[in-house]
Structure formats: C-alpha cells, structure tokens
C-alpha positions, 0 to 999 in steps of 0.5 A: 500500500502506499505510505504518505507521510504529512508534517505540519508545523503549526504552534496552535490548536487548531491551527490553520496550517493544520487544517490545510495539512487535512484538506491536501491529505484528504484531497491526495487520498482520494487521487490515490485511491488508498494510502496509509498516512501518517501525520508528524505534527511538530509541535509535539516533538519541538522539545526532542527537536531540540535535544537531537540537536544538542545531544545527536540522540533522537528521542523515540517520537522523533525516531519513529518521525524520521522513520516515516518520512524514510518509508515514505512514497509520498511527503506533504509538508505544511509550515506556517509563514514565521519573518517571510519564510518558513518556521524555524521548527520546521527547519528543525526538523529537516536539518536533522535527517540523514543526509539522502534521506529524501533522494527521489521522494516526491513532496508537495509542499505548502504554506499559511499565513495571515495575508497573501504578501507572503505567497512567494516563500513556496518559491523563495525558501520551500522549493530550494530547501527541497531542492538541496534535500534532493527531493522532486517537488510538485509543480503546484505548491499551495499557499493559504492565507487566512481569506482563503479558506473561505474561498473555492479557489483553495479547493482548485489548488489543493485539488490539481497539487494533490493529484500531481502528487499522487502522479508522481508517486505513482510513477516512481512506484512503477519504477522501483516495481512497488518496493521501497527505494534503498537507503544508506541503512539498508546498504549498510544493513544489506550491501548490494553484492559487488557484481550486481553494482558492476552488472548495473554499471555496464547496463547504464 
C-alpha cells in the first residue's frame, strides 16, 4: 500500500496550517485511491527537536518521525509563514535527517499565513530547501492565507497539487516495481553484492 507521510508545523490548536495539512491529505487520498498516512505534527516533538540537536540522540517520537518520512512514497509538508519564510521548527526538523534521506521522494509542499504578501516563500525558501534535500517537488505548491479558506479557489489548488502528487508517486512506484527505494541503512544493513553494482554499471 502506499505510505504518505504529512508534517505540519503549526504552534496552535487548531491551527490553520493544520487544517490545510487535512484538506491536501484528504484531497491526495482520494487521487490515490488508498494510502496509509501518517501525520508528524511538530509541535509535539519541538522539545526532542531540540535535544537531537544538542545531544545527536533522537528521542523515540522523533525516531519513529524520521522513520516515516524514510518509508515514505509520498511527503506533504505544511509550515506556517514565521519573518517571510518558513518556521524555524520546521527547519528543525529537516536539518536533522540523514543526509539522502529524501533522494527521489516526491513532496508537495505548502504554506499559511495571515495575508497573501507572503505567497512567494513556496518559491523563495520551500522549493530550494527541497531542492538541496534532493527531493522532486510538485509543480503546484499551495499557499493559504487566512481569506482563503473561505474561498473555492483553495479547493482548485489543493485539488490539481494533490493529484500531481499522487502522479508522481505513482510513477516512481512503477519504477522501483512497488518496493521501497534503498537507503544508506539498508546498504549498510544489506550491501548490494559487488557484481550486481558492476552488472548495473555496464547496463547504464
């Protein structure tokens, strides 16, 4: 079955960012047809955030995060809009994946705030924070001021990113033939046999 994973980083209960994180999930269900998702709010691992990055240790919430973001086929990650840019909670979190960790894993990335002034940070902060992750971002990002949630052209955005996102995903399921991508773990746990890497070599 197909994984989705959705990190959100809204401080407030409820949260509009959260509320968005819903609408794009429910919208990329449905185009998928079937997924298991898993929902990573970081408000609640803002603490082991922090000691990861003292200490270099995760605690048990935030290794269970990182390892369904690894497991992941699919990635919708939602942050508020903190001095024109995204949350520093949200970079936390990021910042302490392993390095590859989201080679190839298609993300739809999204943004709220209070007015529309800051829609251009899906392009000036999230896309190249993706891009230099080594993820395949969706085309269409949704931004989401506070107006918009009362509008229906909300709905027309979150619809055609959502059905990009379950394109993608599905295209890179089809590729890697319905297995998981393999990760640096799962080398270092199971390395690829030396004539296999020479046999790929010859075929490339």
């Amino acid at each position: 079955m197909t994984s989705l994973v959705v990190v959100s980083a809204g401080l407030s209960t409820p949260s509009s960012t959260r509320l968005l994180a819903g609408r794009l999930t429910a919208a990329t269900v449905e185009a998928l047809e079937e997924a298991e998702v898993t929902h990573v709010e970081l408000r609640d691992l803002a603490h082991e955030l922090t000691d990861r990055l003292l200490t270099g240790f995760p605690g048990p919430a935030l290794s269970g995060a990182v390892e369904a973001v690894r497991r992941a086929d699919g990635l919708i990650a939602v942050t508020p809009v903190f001095a024109a840019s995204y949350s520093g909670l949200f970079k936390m979190f990021f910042d302490v994946l392993d390095p590859g960790l989201l080679d190839g894993k298609p993300v739809l990335v999204a943004a709220t705030a209070g007015t529309p002034r800051h829609s251009l940070v899906l392009e000036h902060a999230l896309r190249p924070l993706f891009a230099y992750l080594r993820a395949v971002v969706v085309p269409t990002g949704v931004f989401a001021a506070t107006d918009d949630f009362a509008g229906t052209d909300l709905d027309t955005r979150v619809s055609r990113a959502a059905g990009e996102l379950a394109a993608l995903v599905g295209k890179v399921r089809s590729q890697d033939g319905g297995q998981r991508r393999r990760t640096v773990e799962d080398e270092l746990d199971d390395p690829t046999p030396f004539e296999e890497l020479l046999r790929r070599a010859s075929q490339g």
